[in-house]
C-alpha positions in Angstrom: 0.0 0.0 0.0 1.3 3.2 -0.7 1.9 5.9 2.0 -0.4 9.1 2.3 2.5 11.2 3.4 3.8 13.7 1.2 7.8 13.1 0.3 10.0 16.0 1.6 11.2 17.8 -1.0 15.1 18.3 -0.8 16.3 22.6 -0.5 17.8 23.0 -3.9 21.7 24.1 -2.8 22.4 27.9 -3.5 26.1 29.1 -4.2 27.0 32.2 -1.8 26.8 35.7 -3.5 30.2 36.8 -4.1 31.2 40.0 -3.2 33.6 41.0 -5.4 32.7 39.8 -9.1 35.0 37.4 -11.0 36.5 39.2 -13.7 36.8 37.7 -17.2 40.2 37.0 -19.0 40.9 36.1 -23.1 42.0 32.6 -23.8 45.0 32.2 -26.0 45.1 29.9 -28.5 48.9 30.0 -29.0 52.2 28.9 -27.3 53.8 32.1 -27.9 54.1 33.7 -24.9 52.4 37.9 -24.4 54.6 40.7 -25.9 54.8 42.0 -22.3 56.7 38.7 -21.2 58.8 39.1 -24.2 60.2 42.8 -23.6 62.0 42.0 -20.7 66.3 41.9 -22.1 68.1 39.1 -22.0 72.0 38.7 -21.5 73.5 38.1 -25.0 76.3 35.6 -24.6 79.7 36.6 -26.1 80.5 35.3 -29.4 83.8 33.9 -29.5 86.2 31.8 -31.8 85.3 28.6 -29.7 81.5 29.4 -30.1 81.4 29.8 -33.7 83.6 27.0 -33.8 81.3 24.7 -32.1 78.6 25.9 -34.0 80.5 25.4 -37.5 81.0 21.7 -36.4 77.7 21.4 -35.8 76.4 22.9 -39.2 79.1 20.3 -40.7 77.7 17.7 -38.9 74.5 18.1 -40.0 74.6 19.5 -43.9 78.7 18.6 -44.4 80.2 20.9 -46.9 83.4 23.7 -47.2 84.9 24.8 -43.4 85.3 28.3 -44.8 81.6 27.8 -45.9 80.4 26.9 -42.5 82.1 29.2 -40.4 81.1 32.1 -42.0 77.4 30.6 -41.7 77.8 30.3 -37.8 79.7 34.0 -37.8 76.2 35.2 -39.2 73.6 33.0 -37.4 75.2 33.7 -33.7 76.2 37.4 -34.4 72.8 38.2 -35.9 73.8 39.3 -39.1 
């Protein structure tokens, strides 16, 4: 038989009121980083003999081809030019 008592309905649970509203922020899409982070200077190591000589060994290793070649190719990449 069923019962004649009403069920108790369960108080829906409420979420506090905030005080202070949660502000909204973009989502990036992309690894690269703001152009605020990027502005800050960073040390630029010295480019020596030994430097451009490891880096002319490693272009060699990779792609082979003339020493003069090469270094000059390292000169430029680490120097900026």
């Amino acid at each position: 038989m069923a019962s004649s008592k009403p069920s108790k309905s369960v108080p829906a649970k409420t979420l506090p009121a905030r005080s202070v509203p949660i502000a909204a922020t973009a989502v990036r899409n992309s690894a690269i980083p703001p152009k605020a982070a990027m502005a800050v200077p960073t040390a630029k190591k010295a480019v020596t003999r030994e430097v451009i000589a490891i880096r002319a060994y490693e272009i060699w290793r990779s792609t082979g081809g003339n020493a003069e070649a090469n270094w000059v190719q390292a000169e430029r990449e680490l120097k900026g030019l």
